[in-house]
C-alpha positions, -999 to +999 in steps of 0.1 A: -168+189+899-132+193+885-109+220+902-104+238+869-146+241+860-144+255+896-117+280+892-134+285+857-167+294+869-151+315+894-133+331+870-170+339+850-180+363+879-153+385+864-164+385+829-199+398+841-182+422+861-163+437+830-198+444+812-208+457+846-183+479+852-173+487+811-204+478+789-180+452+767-146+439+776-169+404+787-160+380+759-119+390+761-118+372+785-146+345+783-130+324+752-096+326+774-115+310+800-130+288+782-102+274+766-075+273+787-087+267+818-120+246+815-107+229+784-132+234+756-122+234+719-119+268+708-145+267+683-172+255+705-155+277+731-167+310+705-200+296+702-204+294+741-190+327+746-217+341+727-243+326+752-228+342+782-225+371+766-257+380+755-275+362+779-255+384+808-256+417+783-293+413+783-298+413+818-273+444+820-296+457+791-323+456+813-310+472+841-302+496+817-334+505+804-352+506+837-330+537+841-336+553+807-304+547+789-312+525+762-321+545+727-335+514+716-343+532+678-303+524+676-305+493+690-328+485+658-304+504+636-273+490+647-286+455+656-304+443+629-276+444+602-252+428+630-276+399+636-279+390+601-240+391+602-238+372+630-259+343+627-249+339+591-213+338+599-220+310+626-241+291+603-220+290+571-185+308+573-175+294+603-179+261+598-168+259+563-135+267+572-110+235+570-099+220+598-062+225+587-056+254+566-019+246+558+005+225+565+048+231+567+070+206+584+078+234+612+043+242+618+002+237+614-021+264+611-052+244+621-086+259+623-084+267+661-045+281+662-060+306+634-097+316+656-072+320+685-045+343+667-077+365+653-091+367+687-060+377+703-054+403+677-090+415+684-081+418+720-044+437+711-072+461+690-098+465+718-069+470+745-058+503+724-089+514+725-096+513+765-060+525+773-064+555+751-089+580+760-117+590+743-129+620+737-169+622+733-175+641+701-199+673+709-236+663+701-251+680+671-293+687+678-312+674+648-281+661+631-292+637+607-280+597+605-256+582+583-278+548+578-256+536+555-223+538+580-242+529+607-254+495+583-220+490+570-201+492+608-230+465+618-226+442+590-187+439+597-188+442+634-214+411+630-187+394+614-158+397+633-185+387+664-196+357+651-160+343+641-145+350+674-171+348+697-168+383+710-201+407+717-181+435+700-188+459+728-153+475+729-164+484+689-201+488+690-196+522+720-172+536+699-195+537+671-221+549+688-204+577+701-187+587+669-214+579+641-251+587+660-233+611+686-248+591+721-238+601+750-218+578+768-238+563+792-263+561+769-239+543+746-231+515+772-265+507+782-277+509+740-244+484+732-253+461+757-289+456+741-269+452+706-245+424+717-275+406+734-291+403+703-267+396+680-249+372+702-278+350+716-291+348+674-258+340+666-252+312+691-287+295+672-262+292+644-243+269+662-273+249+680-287+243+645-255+232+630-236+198+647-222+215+675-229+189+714-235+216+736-227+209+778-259+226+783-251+222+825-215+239+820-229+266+798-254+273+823-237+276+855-208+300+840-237+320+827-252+322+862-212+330+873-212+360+851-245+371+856-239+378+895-206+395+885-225+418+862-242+434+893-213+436+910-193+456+884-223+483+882-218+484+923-181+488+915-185+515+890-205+535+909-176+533+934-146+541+912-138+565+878-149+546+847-112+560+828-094+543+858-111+510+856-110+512+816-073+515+816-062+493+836-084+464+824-067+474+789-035+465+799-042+435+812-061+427+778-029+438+761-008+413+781-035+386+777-034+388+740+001+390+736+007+357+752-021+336+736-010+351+700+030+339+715+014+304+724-007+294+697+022+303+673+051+297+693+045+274+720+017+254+713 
């Protein structure tokens, strides 16, 4: 085994420990992985990122759901509009995009600089969004659902999933908390059912298109996160959620900084 698959699928505990510890945050820093240290081209990096994901979200799902804080009537709501999104993104968006979009003398923007520089700029987002608090919204008894919102927020959440490979966790809580008023634990362990689905059904986009998939290096970082997932819930239990929110945020913050500085600058 090469040194940087071994640092990589040390580095994998830590994704799992992000969804552990956060409930999203796991595919910022999967694709990073992914590409820059084990190697893989950042499109199939995406579609392997999805894998992990839902494959470790579901297992935090159930763990979840064993203690009763899953509303799984929102993870229908939510979810199916996402999936379609998803999976229909990976199918026929993604790869219909040219390989180079345009060309100057002074520079390329290829297909993978532009997943990259959207990816980063969805990590600059979500960083915002876990430095800043947030305030739970008080819950409203018997307050009725806004379906169409609620569709609409999964349809385009789907989207941006499925071209950058992210679960969309650091989105998904947020709008669960603002647009069906869940409590926030409740939020967490709902989201983490939602980016299983949508992720694992949009990674069959990919194994039904022409993507070779390392099936035994896909595997073993999945296994890498999977233990880190259990030891991010023994962690949170340990430490304040804000805390472990904000600092993770600025390290997302710097992370996406330098990969939008590298792919357009440096690369």
């Amino acid at each position: 085994m090469e040194t940087s698959q071994t640092i990589g699928y040390v580095l994998a505990v830590f994704v799992g420990m992000t969804l552990g510890m956060l409930g999203s945050g796991g595919s910022i820093l999967s694709v990073p992985i992914l590409v820059y240290v084990m190697g893989i081209e950042p499109v199939l990096a995406t579609a392997y990122s999805l894998f992990v994901i839902g494959t470790t979200s579901l297992v935090g799902g159930i763990h979840k759901a064993k203690q009763q804080l899953v509303d799984f009537k929102k993870v229908v709501l939510f979810g199916i509009p996402a999936v379609i999104s998803v999976f229909m993104t990976r199918k026929i968006l993604v790869p219909k995009i040219p390989e180079i979009i345009f060309s100057t003398e002074n520079f390329t923007l290829s297909k993978s600089i532009l997943i990259m520089v959207v990816f980063a700029v969805v990590m600059v987002v979500a960083s915002v969004r876990m430095i800043k608090p947030f305030k739970e919204k008080a819950i409203i008894e018997n307050e009725k659902l806004n379906y169409f919102r609620i569709t609409l927020m999964g349809i385009l959440i789907g989207l941006l999933s499925g071209f950058v490979g992210a679960g969309g966790g650091f989105l998904i809580v947020p709008t669960l908390l603002l647009l069906t008023k869940t409590p926030m634990k409740m939020a967490v362990g709902t989201s983490l059912f939602i980016v299983s689905s949508q992720s694992l059904i949009g990674f069959t986009g990919d194994i039904m298109g022409n993507q070779v998939i390392d099936w035994e290096l896909l595997l073993f970082f999945t296994v890498a996160s999977i233990v880190g997932i259990f030891i991010g819930n023994f962690i949170s239990k340990k430490m304040k959620e804000e805390k472990l929110k904000t600092g993770f945020g600025w390290f997302v913050l710097a992370m996406g900084i330098y990969i939008i500085l590298r792919e357009l600058f440096w690369s």
